[in-house]
C-alpha positions as CSV (number, residue, x, y, z in Angstrom):
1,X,100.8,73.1,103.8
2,X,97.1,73.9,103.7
3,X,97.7,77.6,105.4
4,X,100.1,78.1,102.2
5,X,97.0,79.4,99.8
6,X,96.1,81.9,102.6
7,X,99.7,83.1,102.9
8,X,99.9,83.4,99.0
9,X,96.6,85.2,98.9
10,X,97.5,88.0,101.3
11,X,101.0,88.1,99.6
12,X,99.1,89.2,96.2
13,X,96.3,91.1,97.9
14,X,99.6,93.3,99.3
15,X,101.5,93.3,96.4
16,X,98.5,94.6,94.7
17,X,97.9,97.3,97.2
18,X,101.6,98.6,96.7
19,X,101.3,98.2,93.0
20,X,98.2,100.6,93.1
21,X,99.5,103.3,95.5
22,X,103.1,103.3,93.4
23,X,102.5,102.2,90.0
24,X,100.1,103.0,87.1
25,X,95.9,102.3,88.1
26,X,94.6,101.3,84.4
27,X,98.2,98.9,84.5
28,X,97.8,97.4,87.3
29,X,94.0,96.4,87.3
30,X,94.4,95.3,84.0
31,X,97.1,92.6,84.6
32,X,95.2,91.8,88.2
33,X,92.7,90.9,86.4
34,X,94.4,87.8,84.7
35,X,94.2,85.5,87.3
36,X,91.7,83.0,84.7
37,X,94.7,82.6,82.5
38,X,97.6,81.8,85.7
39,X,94.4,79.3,86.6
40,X,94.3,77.5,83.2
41,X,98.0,77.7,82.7
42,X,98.2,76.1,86.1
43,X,96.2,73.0,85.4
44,X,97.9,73.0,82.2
45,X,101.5,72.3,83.3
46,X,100.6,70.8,86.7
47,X,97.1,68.6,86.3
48,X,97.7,68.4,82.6
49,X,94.3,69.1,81.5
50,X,93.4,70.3,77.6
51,X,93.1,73.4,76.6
52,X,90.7,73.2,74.4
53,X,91.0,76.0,70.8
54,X,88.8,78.6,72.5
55,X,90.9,78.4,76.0
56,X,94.2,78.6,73.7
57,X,92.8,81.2,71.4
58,X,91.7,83.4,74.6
59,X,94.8,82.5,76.1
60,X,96.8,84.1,72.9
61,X,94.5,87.4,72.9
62,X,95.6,88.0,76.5
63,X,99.1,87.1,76.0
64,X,98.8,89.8,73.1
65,X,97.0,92.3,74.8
66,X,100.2,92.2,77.4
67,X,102.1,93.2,75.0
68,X,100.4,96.0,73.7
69,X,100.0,97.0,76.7
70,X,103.6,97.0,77.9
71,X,104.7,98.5,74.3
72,X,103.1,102.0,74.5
């Protein structure tokens, strides 16, 4: 149980390696770089904190963003 974080860290650290080597650079660094909003999402649905309207309104931009990213 505790060595699970570890095990989940190198997962994504190699899954990000790959992703660079095979996939698009300005792609992949931009969606790597989302981890703040799988962290606030996380303690949303599991520790049920609040999201207050500048987390939520952040939160939307991003989720946005994705979008226009993955539409051109």
């Amino acid at each position: 149980r505790l060595a699970l974080p570890g095990v989940l860290l190198f997962g994504g650290t190699l899954a990000y390696s790959a992703a660079t080597r095979e996939g698009d650079l300005s792609v992949v660094s931009v969606l790597g770089s989302l981890f703040p909003v799988v962290t606030v999402a996380l303690a949303f649905v599991f520790l049920h904190e609040r999201v207050s309207r500048v987390q939520g309104t952040g939160i939307a931009a991003t989720l946005l963003g994705i979008v226009v990213l993955s539409a051109r």
